[in-house]
C-alpha atoms as an extended CHARMM CRD file, in Angstrom:
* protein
*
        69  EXT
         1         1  UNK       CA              6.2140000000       -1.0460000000        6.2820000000  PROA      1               0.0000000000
         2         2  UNK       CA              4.5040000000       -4.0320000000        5.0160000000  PROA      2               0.0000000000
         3         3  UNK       CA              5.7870000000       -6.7730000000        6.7810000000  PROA      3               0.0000000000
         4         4  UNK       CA              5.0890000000       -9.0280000000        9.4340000000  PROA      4               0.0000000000
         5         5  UNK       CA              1.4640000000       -8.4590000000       11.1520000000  PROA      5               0.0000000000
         6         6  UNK       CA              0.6210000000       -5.5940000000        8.8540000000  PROA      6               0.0000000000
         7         7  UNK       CA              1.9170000000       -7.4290000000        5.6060000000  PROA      7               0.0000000000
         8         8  UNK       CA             -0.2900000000      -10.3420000000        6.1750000000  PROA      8               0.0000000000
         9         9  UNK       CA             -3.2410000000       -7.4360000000        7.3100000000  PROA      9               0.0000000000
        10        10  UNK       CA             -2.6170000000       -6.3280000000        4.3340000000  PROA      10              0.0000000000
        11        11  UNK       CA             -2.5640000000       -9.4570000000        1.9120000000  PROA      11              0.0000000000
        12        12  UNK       CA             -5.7320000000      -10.5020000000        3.4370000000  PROA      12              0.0000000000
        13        13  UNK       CA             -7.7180000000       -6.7380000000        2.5030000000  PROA      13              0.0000000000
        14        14  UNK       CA             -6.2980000000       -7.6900000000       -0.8730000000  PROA      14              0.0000000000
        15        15  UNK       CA             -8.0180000000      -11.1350000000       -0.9250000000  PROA      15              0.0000000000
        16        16  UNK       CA            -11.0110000000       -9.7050000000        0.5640000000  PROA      16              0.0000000000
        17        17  UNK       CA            -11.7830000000       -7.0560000000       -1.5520000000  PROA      17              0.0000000000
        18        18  UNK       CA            -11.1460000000       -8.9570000000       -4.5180000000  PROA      18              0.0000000000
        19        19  UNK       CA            -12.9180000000      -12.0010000000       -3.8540000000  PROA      19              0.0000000000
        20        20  UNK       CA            -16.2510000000       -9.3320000000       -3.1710000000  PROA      20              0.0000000000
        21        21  UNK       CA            -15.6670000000       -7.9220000000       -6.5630000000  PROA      21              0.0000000000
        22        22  UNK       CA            -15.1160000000      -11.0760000000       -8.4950000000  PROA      22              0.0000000000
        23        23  UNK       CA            -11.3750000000      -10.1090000000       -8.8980000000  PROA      23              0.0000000000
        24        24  UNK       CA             -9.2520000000      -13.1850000000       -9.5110000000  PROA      24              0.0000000000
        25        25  UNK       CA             -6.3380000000      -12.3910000000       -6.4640000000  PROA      25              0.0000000000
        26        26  UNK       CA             -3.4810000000      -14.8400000000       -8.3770000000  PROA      26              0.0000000000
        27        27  UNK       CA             -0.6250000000      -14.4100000000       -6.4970000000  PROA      27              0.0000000000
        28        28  UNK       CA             -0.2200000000      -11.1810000000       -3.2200000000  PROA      28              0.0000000000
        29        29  UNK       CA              3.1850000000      -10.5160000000       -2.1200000000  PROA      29              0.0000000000
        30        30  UNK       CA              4.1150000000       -8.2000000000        0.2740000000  PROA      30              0.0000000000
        31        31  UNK       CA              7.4740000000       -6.5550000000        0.5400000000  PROA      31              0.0000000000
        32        32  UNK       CA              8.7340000000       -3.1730000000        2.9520000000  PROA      32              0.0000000000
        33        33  UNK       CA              7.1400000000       -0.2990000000        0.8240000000  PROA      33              0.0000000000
        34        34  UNK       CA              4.9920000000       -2.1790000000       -1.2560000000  PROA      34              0.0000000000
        35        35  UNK       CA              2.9440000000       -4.9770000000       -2.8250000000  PROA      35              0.0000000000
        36        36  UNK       CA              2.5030000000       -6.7820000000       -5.5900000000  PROA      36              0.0000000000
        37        37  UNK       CA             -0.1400000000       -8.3530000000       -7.2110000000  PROA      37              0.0000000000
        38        38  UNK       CA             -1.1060000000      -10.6840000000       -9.9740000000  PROA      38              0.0000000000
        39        39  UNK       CA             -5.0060000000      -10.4740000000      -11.1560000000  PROA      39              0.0000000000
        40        40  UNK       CA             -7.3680000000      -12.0130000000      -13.6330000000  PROA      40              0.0000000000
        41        41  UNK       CA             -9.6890000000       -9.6940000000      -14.9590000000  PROA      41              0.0000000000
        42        42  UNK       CA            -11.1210000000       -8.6610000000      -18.0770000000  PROA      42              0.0000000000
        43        43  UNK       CA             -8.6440000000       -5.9680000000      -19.3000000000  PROA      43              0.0000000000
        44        44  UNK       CA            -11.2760000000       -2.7590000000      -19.6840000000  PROA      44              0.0000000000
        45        45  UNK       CA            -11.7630000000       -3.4940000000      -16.0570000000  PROA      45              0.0000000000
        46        46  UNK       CA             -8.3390000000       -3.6090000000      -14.8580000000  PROA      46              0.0000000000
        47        47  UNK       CA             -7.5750000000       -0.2790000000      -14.4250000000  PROA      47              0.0000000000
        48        48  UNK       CA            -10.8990000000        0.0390000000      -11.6020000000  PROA      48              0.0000000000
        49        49  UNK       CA             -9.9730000000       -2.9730000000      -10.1250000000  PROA      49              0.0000000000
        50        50  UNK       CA             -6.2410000000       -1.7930000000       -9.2060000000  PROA      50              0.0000000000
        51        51  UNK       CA             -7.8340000000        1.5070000000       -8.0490000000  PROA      51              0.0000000000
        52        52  UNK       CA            -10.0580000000       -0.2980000000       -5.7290000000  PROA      52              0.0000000000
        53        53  UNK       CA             -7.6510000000       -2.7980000000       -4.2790000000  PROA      53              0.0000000000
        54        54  UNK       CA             -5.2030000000        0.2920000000       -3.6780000000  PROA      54              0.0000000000
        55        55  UNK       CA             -8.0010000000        2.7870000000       -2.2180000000  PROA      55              0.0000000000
        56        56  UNK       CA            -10.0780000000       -0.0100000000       -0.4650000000  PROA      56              0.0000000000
        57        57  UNK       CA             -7.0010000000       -1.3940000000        1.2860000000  PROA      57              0.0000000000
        58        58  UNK       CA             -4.8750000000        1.7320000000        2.0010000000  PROA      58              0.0000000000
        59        59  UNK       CA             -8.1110000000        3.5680000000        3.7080000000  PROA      59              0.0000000000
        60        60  UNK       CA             -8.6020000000        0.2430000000        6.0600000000  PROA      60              0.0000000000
        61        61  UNK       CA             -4.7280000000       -0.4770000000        6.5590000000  PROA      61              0.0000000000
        62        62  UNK       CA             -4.6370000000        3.0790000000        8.1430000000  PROA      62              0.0000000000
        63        63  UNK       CA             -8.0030000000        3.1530000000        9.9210000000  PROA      63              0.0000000000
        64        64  UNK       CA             -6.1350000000        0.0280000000       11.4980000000  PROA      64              0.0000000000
        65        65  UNK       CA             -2.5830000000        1.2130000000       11.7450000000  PROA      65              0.0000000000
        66        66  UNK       CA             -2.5020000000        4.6430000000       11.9850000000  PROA      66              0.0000000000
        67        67  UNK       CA              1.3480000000        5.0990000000       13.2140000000  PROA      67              0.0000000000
        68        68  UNK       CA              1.9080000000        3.8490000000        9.4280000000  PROA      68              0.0000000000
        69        69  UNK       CA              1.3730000000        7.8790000000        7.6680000000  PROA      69              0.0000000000
């Protein structure tokens, strides 16, 4: 559940990880079972970057919230 305390966890891994992979983070919303996310990146790198926001966040999210699996 993203909301609350872990939705704003969550919105910040998202700013995080993009701002340390020169990802333009647009606009992060976070809603019960999911997120959404509007980027600015080159298109042939689009695809990596939305792997690595997912993987990057949902490994730390848990590390820090485990109760969430």
């Amino acid at each position: 559940m993203l909301v609350a305390e872990i939705g704003k966890y969550v919105e910040n891994q998202f700013r995080t990880i993009a701002s340390s992979k020169s990802v333009s983070l647009l606009e992060c919303r976070c809603y019960i079972d999911h997120a959404l996310l509007l980027l600015d990146v080159n298109e042939p790198y689009l695809p990596k970057a939305v792997q690595l926001l997912k993987g990057v966040s949902a490994y730390r999210t848990f590390r820090r919230y485990p109760d969430l699996k």
